[in-house]
MDTraj code that builds the backbone (N, CA, C; nanometers):
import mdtraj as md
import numpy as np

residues = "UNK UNK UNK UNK UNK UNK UNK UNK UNK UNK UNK UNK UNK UNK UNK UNK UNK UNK UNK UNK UNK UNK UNK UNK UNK UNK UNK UNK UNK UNK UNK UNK UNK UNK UNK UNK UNK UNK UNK UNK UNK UNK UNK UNK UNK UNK UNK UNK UNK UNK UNK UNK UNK UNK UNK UNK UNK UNK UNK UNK UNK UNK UNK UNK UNK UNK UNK UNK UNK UNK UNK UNK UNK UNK UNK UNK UNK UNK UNK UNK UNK UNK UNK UNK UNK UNK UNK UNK UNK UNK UNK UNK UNK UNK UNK UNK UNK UNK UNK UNK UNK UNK UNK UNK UNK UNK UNK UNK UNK UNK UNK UNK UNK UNK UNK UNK UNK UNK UNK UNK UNK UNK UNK UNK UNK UNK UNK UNK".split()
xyz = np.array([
    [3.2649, -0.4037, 2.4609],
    [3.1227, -0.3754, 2.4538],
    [3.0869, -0.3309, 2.3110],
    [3.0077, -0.3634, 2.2652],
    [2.9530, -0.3568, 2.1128],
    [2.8493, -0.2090, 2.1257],
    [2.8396, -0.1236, 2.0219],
    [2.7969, 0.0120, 1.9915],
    [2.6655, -0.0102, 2.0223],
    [2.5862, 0.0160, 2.0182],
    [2.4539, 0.0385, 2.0141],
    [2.4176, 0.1281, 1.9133],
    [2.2786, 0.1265, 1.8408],
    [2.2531, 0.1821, 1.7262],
    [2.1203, 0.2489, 1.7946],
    [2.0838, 0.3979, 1.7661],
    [1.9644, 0.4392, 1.8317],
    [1.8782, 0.5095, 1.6757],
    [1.7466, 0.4168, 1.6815],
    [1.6858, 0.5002, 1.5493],
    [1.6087, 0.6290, 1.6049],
    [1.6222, 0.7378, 1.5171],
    [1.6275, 0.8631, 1.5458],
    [1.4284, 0.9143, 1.4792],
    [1.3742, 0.8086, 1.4150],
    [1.2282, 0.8100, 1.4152],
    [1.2159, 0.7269, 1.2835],
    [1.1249, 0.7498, 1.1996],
    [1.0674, 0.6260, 1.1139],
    [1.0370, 0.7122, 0.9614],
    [0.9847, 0.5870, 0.8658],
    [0.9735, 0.6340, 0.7715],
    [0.8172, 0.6073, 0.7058],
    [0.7191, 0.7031, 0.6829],
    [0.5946, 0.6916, 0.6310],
    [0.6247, 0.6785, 0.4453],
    [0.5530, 0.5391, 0.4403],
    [0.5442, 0.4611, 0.3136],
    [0.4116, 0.4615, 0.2623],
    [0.3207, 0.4362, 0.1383],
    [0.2487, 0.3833, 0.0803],
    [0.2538, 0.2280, 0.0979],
    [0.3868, 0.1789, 0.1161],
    [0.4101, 0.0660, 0.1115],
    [0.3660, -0.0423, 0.2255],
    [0.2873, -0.1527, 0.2138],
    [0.2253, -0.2241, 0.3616],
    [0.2965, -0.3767, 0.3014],
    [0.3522, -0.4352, 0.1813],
    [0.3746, -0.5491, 0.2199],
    [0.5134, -0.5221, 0.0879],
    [0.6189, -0.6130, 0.1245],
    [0.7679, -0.6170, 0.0614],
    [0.7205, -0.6185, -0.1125],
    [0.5771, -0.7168, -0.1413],
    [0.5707, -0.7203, -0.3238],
    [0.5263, -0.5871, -0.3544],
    [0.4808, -0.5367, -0.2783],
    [0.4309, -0.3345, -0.3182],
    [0.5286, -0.2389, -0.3244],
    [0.6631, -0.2953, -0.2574],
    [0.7894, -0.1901, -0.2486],
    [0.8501, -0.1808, -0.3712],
    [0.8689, -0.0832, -0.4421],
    [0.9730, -0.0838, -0.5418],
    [1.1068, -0.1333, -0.5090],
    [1.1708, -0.1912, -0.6469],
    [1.3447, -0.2407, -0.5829],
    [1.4189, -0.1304, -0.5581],
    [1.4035, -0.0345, -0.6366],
    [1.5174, 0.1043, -0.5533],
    [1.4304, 0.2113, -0.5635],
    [1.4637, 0.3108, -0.5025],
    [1.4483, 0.4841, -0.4992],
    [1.3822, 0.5281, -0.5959],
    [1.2892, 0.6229, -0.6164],
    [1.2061, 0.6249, -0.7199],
    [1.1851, 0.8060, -0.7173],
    [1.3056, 0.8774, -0.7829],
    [1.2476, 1.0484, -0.7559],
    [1.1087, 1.1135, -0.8346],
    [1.0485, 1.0062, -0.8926],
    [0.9063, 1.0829, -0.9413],
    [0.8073, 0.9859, -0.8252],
    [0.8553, 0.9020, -0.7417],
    [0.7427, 0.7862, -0.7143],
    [0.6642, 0.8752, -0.5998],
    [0.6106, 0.8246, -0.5459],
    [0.5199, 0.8695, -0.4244],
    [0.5610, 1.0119, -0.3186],
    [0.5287, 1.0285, -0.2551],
    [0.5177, 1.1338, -0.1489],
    [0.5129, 1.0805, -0.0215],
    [0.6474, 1.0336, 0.0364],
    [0.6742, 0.9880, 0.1578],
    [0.7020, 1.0803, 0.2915],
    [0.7083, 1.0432, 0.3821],
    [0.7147, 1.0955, 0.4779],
    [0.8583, 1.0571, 0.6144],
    [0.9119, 1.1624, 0.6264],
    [1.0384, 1.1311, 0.7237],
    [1.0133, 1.1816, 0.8600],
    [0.9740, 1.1086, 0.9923],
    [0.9275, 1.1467, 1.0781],
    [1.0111, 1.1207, 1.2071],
    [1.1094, 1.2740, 1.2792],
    [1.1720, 1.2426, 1.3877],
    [1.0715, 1.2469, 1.4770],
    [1.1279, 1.1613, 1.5876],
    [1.1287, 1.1387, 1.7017],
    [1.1101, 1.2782, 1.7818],
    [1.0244, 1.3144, 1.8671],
    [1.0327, 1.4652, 1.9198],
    [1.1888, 1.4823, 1.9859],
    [1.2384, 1.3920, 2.0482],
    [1.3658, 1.4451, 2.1271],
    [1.4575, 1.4793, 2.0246],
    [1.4871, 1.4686, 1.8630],
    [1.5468, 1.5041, 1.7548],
    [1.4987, 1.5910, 1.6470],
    [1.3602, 1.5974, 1.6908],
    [1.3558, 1.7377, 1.5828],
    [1.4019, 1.8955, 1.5748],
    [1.4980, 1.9106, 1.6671],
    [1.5904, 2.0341, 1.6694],
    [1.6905, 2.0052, 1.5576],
    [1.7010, 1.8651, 1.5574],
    [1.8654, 1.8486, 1.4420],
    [1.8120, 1.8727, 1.3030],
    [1.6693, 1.9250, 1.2863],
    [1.6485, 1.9545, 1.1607],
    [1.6415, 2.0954, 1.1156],
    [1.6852, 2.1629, 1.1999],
    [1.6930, 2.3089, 1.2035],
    [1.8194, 2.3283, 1.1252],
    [1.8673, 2.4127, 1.0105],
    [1.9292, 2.4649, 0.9181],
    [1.8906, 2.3623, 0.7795],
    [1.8011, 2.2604, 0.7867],
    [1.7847, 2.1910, 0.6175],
    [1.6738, 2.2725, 0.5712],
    [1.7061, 2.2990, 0.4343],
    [1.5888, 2.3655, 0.3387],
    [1.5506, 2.2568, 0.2293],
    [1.4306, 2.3270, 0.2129],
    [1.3576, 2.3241, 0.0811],
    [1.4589, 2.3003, -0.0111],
    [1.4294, 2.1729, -0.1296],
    [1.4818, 2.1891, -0.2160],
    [1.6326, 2.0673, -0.2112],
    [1.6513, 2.1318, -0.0862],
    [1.7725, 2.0493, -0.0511],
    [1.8121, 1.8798, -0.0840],
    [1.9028, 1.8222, -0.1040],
    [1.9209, 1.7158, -0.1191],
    [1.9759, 1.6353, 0.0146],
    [1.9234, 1.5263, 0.1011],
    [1.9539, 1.4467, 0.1846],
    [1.9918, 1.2751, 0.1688],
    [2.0960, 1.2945, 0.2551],
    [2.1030, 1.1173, 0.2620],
    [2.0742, 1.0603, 0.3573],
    [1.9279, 0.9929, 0.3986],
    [1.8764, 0.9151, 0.4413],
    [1.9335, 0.7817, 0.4529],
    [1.9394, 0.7454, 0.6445],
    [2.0058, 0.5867, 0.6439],
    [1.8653, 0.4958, 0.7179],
    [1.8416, 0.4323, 0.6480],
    [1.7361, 0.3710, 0.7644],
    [1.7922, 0.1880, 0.7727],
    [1.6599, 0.1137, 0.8227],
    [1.6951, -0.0232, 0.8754],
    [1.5897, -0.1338, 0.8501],
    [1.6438, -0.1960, 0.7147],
    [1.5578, -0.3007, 0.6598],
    [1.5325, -0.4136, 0.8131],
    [1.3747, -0.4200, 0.8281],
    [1.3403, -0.5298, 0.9123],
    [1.2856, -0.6611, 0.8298],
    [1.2838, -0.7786, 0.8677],
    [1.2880, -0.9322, 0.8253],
    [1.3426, -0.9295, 0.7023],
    [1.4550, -0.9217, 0.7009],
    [1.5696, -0.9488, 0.5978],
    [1.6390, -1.0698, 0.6505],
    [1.7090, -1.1177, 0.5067],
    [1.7640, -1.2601, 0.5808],
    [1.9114, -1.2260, 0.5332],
    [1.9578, -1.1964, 0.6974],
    [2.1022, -1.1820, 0.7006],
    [2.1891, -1.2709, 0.6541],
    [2.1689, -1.3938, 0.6306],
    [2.2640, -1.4758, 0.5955],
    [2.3031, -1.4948, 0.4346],
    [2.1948, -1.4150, 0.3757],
    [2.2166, -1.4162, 0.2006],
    [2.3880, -1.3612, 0.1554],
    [2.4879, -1.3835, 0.1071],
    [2.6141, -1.3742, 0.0912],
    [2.5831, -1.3873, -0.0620],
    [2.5568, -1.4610, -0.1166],
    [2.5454, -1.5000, -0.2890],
    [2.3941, -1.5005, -0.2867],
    [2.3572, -1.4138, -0.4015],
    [2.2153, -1.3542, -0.4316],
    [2.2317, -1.3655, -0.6239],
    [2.1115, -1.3836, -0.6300],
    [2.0687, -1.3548, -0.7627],
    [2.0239, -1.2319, -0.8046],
    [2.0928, -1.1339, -0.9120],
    [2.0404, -1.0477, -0.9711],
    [1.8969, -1.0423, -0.9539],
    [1.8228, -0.9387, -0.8942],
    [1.7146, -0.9465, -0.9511],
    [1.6147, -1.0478, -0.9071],
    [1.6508, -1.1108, -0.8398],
    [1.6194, -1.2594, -0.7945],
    [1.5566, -1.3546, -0.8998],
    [1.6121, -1.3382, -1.0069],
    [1.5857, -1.4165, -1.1289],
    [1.6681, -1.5328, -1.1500],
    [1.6250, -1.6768, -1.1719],
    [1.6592, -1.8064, -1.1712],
    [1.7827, -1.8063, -1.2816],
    [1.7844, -1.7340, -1.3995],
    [1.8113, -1.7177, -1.4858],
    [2.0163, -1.6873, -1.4832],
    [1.9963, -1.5897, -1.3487],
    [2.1459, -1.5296, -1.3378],
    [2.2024, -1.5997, -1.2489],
    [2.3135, -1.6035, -1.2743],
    [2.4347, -1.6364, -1.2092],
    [2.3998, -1.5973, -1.0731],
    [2.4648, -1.6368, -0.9175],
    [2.4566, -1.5907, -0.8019],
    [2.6188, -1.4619, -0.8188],
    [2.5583, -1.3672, -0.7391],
    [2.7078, -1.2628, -0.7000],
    [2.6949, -1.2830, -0.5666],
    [2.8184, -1.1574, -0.4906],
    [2.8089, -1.1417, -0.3879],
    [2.7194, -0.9981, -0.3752],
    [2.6807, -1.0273, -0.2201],
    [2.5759, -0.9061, -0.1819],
    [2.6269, -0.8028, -0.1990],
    [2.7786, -0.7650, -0.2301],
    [2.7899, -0.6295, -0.1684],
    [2.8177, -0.5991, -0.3028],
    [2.7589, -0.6492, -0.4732],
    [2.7765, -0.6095, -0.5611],
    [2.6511, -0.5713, -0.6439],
    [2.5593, -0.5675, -0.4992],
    [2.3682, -0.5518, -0.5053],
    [2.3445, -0.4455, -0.4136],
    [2.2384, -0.4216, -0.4469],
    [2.1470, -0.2867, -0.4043],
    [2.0127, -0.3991, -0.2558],
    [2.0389, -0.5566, -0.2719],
    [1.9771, -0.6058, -0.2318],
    [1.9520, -0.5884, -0.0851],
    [1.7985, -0.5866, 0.0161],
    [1.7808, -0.5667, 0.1175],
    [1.8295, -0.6658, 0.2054],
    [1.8448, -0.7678, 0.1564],
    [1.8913, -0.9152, 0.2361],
    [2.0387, -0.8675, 0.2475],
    [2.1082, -0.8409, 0.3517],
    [2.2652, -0.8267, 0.3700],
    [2.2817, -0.8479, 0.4864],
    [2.4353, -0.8800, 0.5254],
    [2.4772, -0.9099, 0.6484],
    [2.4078, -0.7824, 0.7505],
    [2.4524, -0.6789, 0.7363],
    [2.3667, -0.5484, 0.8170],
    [2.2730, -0.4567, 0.7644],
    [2.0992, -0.4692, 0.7016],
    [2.0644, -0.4663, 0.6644],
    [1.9981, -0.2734, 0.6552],
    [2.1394, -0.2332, 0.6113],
    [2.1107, -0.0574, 0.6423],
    [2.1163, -0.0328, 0.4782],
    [1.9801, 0.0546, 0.4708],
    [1.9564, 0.1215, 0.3608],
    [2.0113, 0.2751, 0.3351],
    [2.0256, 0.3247, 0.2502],
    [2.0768, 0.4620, 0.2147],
    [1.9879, 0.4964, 0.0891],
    [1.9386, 0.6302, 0.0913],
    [1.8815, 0.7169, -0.0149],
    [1.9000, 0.8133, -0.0388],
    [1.9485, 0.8984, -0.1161],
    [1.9654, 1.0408, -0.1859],
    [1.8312, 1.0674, -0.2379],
    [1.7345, 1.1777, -0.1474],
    [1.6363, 1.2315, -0.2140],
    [1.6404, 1.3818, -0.1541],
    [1.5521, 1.4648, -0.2221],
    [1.5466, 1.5931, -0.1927],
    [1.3871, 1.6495, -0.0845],
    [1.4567, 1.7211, -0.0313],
    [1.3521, 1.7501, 0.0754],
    [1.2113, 1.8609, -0.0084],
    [1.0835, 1.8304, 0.0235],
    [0.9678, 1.8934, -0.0826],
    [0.9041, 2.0026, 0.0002],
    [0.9334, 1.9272, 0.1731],
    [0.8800, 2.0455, 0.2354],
    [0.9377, 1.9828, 0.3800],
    [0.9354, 2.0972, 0.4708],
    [0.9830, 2.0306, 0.6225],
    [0.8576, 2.1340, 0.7272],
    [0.8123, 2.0305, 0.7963],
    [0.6749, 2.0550, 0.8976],
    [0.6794, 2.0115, 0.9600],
    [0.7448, 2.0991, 1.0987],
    [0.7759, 2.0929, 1.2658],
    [0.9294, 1.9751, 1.2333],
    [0.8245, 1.8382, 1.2844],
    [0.9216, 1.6917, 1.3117],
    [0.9201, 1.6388, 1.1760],
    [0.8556, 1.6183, 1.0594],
    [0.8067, 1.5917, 0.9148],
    [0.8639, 1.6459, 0.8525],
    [0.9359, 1.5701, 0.7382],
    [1.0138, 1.6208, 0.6274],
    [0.9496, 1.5110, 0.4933],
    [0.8997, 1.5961, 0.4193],
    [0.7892, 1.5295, 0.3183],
    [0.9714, 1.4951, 0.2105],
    [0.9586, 1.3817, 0.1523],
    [1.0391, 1.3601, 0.0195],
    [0.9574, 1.2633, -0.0529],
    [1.0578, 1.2188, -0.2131],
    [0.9266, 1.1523, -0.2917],
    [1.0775, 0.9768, -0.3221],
    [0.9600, 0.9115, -0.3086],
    [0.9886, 0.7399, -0.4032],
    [1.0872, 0.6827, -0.3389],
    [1.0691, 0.7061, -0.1624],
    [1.1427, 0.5670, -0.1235],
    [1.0878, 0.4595, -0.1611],
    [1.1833, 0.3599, -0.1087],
    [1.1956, 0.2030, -0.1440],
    [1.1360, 0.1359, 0.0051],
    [1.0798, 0.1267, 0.0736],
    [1.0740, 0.0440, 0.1995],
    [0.9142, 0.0340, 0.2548],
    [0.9367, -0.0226, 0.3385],
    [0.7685, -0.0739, 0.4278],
    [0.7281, 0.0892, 0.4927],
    [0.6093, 0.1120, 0.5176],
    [0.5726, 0.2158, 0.6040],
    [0.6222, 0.1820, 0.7413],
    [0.6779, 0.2728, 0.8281],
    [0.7326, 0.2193, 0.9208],
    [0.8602, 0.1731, 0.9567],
    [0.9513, 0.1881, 0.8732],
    [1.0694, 0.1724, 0.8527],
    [1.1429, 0.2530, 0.9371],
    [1.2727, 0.1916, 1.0423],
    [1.2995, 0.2857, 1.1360],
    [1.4261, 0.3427, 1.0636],
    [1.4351, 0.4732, 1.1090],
    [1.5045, 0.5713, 1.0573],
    [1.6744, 0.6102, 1.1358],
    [1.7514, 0.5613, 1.0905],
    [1.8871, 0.5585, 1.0989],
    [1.9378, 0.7084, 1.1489],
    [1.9625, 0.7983, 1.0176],
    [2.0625, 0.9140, 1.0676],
    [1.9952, 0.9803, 0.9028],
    [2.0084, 1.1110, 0.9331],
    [1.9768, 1.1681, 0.7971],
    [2.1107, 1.2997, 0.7736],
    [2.1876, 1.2918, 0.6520],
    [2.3431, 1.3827, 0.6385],
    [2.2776, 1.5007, 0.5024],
    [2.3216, 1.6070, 0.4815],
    [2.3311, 1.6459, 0.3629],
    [2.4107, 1.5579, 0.2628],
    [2.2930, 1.5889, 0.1333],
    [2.3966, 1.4935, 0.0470],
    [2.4490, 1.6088, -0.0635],
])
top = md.Topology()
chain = top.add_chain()
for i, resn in enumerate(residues, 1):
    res = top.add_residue(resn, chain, resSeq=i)
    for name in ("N", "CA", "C"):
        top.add_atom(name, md.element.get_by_symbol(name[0]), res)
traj = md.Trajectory(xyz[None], top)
């Protein structure tokens, strides 16, 4: 039997379409929003202010089958393999971010300059 993956709530973006997303993490960019699920907002009890987190969430309409990608997606470069990219197109399309927490309210944990769509479902969040 294969694992099951349960997202634990979502991620509030500025972002509404993939050309508005920045390509990576941005610690001066915007003022995003990390929003559990009510049955998980107890697991946010001991993170502070200030703190640094690693955020996993879950790129949706990605094309899993990309293996050899272009830098950058520029015509120009050579193709690599995916797993030598930061690229959203991958066989399992799970994102990771190191940002610091600005404020935490109730289920809401404000951080700044993710990379993704508003709405982005939210994986697992670790101290980083």
């Amino acid at each position: 039997m294969l694992p099951t993956l349960t997202f634990i709530g979502h991620l509030e973006t500025p972002y509404k379409t993939l050309n508005d997303c920045p390509n990576n993490i941005q610690h001066d960019g915007p003022t995003c929003e990390v929003v559990l699920d009510s049955n998980c907002a107890a697991g946010l009890s001991g993170l502070k202010h200030g703190q640094n987190v690693l955020l996993l969430y879950w790129f949706e309409g990605v094309d899993r089958s990309l293996l050899l990608q272009r830098p950058g997606n520029k015509p120009d470069k050579d193709p690599v393999g995916v797993f030598s990219l930061l690229s959203p197109h991958r066989p399992n399309p799970i994102a990771a971010s190191v940002v610091q927490i600005q404020a935490i309210n109730g289920d809401r944990v404000a951080v700044q300059g993710l990379d993704c769509l508003d709405g982005t479902k939210l994986i697992d969040i670790k101290p980083a």
